[in-house]
N, CA, C and O atoms as CSV, one atom per row, in Angstrom:
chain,resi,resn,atom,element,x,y,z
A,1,UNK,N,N,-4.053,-11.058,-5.767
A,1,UNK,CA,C,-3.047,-12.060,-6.015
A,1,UNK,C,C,-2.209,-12.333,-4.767
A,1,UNK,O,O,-2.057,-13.491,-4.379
A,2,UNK,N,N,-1.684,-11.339,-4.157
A,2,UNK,CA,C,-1.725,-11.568,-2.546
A,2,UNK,C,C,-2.216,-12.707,-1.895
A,2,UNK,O,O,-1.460,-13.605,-1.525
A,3,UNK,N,N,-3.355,-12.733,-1.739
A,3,UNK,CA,C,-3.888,-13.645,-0.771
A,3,UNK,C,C,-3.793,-15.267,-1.569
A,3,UNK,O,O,-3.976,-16.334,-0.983
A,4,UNK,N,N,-3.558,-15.151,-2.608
A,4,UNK,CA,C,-3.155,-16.472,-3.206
A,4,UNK,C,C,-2.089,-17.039,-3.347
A,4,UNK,O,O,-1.984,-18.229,-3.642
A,5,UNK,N,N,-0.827,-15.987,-3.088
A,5,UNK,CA,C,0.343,-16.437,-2.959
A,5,UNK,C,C,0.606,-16.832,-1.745
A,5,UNK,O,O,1.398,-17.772,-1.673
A,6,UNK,N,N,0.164,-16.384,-0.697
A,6,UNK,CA,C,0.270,-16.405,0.893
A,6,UNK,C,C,-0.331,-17.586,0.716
A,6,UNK,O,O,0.523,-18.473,0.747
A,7,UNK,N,N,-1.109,-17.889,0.593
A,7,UNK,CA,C,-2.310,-19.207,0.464
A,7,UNK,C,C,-1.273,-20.392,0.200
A,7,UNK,O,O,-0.906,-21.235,1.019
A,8,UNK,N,N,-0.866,-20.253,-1.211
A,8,UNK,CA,C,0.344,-21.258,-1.465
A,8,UNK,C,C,1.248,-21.220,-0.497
A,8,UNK,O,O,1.327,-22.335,0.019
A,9,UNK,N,N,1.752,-20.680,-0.157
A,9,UNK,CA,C,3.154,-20.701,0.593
A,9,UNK,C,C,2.540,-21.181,1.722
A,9,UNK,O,O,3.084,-22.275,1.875
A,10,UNK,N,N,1.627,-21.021,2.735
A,10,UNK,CA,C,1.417,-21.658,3.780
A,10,UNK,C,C,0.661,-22.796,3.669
A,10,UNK,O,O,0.725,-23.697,4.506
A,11,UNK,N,N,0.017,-22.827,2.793
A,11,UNK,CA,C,-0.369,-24.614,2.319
A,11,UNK,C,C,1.297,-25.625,2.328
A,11,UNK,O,O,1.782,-26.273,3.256
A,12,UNK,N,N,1.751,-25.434,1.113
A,12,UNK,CA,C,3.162,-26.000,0.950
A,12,UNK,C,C,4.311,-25.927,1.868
A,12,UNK,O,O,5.294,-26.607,1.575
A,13,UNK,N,N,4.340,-25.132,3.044
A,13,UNK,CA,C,5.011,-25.395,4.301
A,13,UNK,C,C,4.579,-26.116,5.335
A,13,UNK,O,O,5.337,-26.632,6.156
A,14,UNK,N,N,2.856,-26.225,5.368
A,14,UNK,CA,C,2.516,-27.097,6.246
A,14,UNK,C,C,2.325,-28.755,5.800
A,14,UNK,O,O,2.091,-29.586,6.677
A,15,UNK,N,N,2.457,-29.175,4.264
A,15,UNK,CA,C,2.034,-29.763,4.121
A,15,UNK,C,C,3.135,-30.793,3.424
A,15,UNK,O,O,3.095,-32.023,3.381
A,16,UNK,N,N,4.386,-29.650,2.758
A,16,UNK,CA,C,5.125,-30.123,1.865
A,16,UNK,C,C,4.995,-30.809,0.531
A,16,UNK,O,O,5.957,-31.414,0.057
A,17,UNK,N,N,3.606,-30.722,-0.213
A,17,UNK,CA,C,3.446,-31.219,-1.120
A,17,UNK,C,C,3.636,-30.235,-2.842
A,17,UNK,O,O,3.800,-29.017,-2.775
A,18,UNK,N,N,3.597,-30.778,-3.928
A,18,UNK,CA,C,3.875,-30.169,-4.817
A,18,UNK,C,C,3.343,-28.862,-5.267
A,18,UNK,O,O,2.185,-28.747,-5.670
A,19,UNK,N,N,4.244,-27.803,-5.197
A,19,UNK,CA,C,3.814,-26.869,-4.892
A,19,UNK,C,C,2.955,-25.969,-6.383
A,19,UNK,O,O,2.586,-24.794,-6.397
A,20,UNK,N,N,2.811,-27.209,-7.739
A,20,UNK,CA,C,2.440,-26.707,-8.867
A,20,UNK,C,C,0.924,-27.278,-8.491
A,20,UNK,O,O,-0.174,-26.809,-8.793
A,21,UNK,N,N,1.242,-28.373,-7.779
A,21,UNK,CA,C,-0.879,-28.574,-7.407
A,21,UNK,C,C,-1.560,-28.023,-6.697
A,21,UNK,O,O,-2.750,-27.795,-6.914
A,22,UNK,N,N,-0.691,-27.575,-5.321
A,22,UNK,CA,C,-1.362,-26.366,-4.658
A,22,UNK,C,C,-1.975,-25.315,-5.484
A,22,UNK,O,O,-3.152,-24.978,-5.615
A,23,UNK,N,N,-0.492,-24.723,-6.195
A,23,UNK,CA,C,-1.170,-23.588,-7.204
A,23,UNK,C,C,-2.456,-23.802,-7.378
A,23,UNK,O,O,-3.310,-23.102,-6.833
A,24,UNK,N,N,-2.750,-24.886,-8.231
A,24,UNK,CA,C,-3.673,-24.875,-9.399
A,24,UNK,C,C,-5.095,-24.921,-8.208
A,24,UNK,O,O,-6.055,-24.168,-8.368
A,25,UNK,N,N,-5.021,-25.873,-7.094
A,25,UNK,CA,C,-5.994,-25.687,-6.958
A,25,UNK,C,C,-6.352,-24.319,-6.092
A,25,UNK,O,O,-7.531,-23.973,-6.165
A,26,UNK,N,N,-5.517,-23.541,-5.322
A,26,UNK,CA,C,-6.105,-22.639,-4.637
A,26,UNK,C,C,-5.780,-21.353,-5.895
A,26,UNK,O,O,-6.021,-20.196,-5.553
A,27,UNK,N,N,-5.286,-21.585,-7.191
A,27,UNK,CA,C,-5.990,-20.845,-7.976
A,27,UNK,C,C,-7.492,-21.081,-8.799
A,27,UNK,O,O,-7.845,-20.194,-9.576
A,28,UNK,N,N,-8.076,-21.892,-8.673
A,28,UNK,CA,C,-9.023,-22.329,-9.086
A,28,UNK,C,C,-10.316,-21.769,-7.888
A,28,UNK,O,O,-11.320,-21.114,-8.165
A,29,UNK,N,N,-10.031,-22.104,-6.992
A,29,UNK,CA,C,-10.638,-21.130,-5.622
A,29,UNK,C,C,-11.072,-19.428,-6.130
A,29,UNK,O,O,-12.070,-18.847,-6.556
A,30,UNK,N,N,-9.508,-19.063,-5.747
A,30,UNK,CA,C,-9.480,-17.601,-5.915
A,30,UNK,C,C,-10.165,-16.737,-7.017
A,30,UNK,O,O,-10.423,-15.537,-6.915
A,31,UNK,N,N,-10.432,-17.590,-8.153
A,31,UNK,CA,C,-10.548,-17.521,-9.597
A,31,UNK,C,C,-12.188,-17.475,-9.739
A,31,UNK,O,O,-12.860,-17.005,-10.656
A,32,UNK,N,N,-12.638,-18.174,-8.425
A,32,UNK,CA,C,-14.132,-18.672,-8.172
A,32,UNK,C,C,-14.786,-17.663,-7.212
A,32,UNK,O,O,-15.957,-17.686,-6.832
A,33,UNK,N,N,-13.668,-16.619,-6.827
A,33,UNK,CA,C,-14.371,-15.244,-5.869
A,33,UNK,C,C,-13.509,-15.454,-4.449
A,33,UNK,O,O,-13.302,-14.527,-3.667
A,34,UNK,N,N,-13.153,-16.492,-4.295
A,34,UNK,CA,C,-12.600,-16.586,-2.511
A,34,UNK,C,C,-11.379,-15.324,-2.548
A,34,UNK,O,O,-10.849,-15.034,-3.621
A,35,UNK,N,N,-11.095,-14.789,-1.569
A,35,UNK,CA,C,-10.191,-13.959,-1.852
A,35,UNK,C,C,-9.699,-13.761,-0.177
A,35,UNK,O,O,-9.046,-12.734,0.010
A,36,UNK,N,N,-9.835,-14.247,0.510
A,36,UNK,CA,C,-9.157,-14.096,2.005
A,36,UNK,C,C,-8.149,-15.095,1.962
A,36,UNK,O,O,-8.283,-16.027,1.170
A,37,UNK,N,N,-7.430,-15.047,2.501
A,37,UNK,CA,C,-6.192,-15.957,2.349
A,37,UNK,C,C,-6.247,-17.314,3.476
A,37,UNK,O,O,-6.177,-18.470,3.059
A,38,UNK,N,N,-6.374,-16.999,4.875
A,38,UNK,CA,C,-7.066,-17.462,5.498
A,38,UNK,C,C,-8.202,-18.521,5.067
A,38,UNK,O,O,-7.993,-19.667,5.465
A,39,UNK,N,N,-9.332,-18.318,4.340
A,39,UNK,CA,C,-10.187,-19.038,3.911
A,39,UNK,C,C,-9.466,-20.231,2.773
A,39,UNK,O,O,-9.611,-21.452,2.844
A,40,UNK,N,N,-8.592,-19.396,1.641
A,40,UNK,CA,C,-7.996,-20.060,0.501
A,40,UNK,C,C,-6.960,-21.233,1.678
A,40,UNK,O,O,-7.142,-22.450,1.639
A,41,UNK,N,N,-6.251,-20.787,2.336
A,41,UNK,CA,C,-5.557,-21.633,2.898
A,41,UNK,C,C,-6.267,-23.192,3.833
A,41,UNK,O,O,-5.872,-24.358,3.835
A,42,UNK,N,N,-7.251,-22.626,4.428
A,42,UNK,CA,C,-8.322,-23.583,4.879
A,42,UNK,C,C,-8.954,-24.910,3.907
A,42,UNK,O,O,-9.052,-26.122,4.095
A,43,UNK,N,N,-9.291,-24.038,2.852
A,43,UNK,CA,C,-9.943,-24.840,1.777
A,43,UNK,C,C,-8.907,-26.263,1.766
A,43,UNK,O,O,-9.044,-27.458,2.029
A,44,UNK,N,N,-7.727,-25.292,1.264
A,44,UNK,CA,C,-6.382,-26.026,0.668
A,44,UNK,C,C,-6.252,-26.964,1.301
A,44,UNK,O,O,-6.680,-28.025,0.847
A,45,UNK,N,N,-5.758,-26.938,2.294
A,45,UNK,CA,C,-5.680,-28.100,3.589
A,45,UNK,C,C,-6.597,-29.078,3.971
A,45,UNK,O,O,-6.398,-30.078,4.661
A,46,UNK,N,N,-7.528,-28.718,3.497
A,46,UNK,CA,C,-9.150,-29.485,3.818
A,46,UNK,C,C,-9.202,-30.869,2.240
A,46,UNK,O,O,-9.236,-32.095,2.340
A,47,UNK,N,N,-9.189,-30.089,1.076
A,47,UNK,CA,C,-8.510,-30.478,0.247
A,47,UNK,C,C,-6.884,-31.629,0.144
A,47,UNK,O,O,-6.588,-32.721,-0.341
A,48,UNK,N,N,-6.577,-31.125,0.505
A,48,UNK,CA,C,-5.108,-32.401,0.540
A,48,UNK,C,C,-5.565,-33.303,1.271
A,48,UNK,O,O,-5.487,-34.423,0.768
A,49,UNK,N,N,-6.201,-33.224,2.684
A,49,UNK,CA,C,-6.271,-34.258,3.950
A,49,UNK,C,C,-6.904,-35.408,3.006
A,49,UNK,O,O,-6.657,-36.614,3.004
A,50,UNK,N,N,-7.886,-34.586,2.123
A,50,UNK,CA,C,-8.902,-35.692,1.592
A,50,UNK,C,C,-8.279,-36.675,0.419
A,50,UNK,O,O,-8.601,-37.817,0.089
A,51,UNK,N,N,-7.315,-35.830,-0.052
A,51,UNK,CA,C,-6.669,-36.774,-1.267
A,51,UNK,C,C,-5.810,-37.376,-0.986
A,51,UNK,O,O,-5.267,-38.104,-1.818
């Protein structure tokens, strides 16, 4: 759970967006096996650019 909270928090500081959609999606990640935070945070960001 660690690496998913870190995940959020540095998604939502770099990005400033709502920090209940971050949740969901880099819990949906984590939930799916990812578990480095680093990686979850990558995803995340890769993710927003696109939406």
């Amino acid at each position: 759970m660690d690496a998913q909270s870190i995940a959020i928090d540095t998604v939502v500081a770099l990005t400033d967006c709502d920090r209940d959609m971050v949740a969901a999606f880099i819990r949906r990640l984590y939930l799916a096996g990812v578990r480095d935070p680093k990686r979850l945070t990558f995803k995340g960001l890769q993710a927003l650019a696109r939406a």
